[in-house]
C-alpha positions in Angstrom: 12.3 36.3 5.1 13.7 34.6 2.3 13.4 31.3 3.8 9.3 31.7 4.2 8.9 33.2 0.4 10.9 29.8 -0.5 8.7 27.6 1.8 5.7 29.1 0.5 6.9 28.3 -3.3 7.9 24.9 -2.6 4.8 24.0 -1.0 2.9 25.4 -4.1 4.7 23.7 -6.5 4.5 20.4 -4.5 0.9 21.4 -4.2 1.0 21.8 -8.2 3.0 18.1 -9.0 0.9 16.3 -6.5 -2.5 16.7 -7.8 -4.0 15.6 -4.8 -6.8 17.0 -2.5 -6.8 20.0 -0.6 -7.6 17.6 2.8 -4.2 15.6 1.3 -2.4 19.0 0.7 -3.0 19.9 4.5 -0.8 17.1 5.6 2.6 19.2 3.8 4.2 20.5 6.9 4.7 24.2 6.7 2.6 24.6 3.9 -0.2 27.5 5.4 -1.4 28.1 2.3 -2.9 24.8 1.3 -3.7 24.1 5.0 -7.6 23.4 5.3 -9.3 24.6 7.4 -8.8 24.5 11.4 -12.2 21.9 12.0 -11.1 19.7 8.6 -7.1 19.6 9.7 -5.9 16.8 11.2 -4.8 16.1 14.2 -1.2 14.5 15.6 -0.9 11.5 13.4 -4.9 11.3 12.6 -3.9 11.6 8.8 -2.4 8.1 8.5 -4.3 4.9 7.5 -5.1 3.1 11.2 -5.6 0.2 9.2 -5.5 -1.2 5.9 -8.5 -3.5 3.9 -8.1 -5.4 1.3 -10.8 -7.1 0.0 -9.7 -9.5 -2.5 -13.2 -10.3 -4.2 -14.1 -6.9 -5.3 -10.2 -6.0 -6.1 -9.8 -2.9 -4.0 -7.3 -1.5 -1.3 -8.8 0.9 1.1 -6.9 2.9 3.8 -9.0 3.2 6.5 -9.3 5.7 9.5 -11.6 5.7 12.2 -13.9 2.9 10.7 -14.0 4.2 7.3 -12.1 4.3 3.8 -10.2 7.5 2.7 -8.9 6.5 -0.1 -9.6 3.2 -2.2 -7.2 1.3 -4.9 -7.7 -0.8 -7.7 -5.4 -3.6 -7.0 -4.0 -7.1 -8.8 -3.6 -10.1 -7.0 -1.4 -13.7 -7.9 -2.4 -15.7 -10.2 -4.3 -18.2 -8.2 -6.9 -15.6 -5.9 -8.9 -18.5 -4.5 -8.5 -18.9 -1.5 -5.7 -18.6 1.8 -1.5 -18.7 0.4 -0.7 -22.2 2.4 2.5 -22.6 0.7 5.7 -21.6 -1.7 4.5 -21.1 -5.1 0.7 -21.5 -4.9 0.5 -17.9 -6.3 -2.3 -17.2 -3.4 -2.9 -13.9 -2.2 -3.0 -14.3 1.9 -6.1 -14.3 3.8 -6.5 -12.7 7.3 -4.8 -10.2 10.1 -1.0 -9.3 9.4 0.8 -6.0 9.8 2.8 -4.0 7.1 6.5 -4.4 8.9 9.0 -2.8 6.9 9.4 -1.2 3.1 11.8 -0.8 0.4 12.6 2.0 -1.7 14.2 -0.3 -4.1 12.2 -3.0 -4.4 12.2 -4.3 -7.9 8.4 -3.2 -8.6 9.0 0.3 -7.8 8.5 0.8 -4.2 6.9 -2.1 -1.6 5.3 -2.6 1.8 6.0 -5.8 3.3 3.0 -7.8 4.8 3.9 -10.2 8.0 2.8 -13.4 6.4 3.7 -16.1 7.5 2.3 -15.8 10.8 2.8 -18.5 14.0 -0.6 -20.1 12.3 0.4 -20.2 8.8 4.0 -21.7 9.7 2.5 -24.5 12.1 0.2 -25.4 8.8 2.6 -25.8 6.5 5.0 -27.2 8.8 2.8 -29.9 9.9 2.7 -30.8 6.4 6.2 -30.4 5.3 5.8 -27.4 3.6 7.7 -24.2 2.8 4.9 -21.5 4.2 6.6 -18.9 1.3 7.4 -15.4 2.3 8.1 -12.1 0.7 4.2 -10.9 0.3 4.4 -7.4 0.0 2.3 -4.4 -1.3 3.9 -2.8 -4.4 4.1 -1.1 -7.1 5.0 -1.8 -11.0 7.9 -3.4 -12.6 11.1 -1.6 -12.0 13.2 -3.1 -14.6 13.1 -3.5 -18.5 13.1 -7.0 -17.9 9.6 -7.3 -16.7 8.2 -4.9 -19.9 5.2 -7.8 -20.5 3.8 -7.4 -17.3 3.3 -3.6 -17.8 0.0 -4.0 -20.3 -1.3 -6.4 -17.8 -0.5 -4.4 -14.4 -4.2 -2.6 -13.9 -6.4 -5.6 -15.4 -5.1 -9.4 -14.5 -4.2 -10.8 -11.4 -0.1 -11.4 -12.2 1.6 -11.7 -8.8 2.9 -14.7 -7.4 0.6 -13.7 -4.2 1.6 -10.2 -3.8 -1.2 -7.3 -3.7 0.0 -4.8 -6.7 -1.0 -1.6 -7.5 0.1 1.5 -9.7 3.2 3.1 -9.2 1.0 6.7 -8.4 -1.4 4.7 -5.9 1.8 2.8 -4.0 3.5 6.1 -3.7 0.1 7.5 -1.9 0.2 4.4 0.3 3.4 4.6 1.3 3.1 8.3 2.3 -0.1 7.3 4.6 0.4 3.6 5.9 3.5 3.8 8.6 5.1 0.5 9.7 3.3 -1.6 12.3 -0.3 -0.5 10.5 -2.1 -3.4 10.3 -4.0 -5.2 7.5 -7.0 -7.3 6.8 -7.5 -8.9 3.9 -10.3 -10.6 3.3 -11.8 -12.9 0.4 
């Protein structure tokens, strides 16, 4: 008995922190009283992003299941947006088809999902041209340390990154509870 009363206040008080949807709430496991209802619940694995857009023109993230956005993120870019990253330190964003590989809880701008750039194409480019491809493009958060206390006012208005995608700390913790690893991600100009 005591273990269901204690469920039930948990979930509420998660329910209460969150601030998210009701359809968001549904996905708390054990949570019946913030579960939707039985046609709006989803089903298996249904409630995670199939695929992730980014669509660097317009500055916005979307998750994306079944064809269509469920959520949508204001997002920075690096500081030279123009065009496909070709090489170390051109401050590009990436253009095409990549997958979000692995994450890190302890990433120095909060929390991060790492993008598989380069791919076989992007490394045969700058190889034939005797350049480092780069690396390390990831989806994160804000600045982590004190160090980094300038890029704070900036975060949500400039592009800043040195081609990452970044995002608020309350929008990367939302994509990193509905994009799993080997999710993949367009990002287009």
């Amino acid at each position: 008995m005591y273990p269901s009363v204690l469920r039930r206040l948990t979930c509420a008080a998660l329910a209460l922190c969150l601030s998210t949807s009701v359809a968001a709430m549904s996905v708390l496991p054990g949570c019946a009283s913030n579960r939707a209802t039985e046609a709006e619940q989803p089903k298996g694995r249904s409630y995670f992003a199939d695929k992730v857009l980014v669509d660097k023109g317009q500055r916005r993230l979307y998750l994306m299941r079944n064809g269509s956005p469920f959520r949508t993120y204001r997002i920075s870019l690096g500081t030279s947006p123009e065009g496909h990253k070709r090489r170390q330190g051109d401050n590009r964003t990436p253009e095409g088809r990549y997958t979000i590989d692995w994450r890190n809880a302890r990433s120095k701008f909060y929390k991060s999902l790492h993008i598989s750039y380069p791919n076989y194409r992007d490394r045969a480019y700058a190889l034939r041209r005797g350049w480092d491809p780069g690396g390390a493009i990831m989806i994160h958060g804000e600045p982590r340390s004190m160090r980094h206390t300038d890029l704070r006012g900036i975060v949500r208005g400039q592009d800043w990154t040195q081609g990452c995608i970044a995002v608020s700390n309350m929008a990367i913790d939302e994509i990193w509870r509905y994009v799993s690893d080997g999710t993949p991600i367009e990002i287009v100009p």
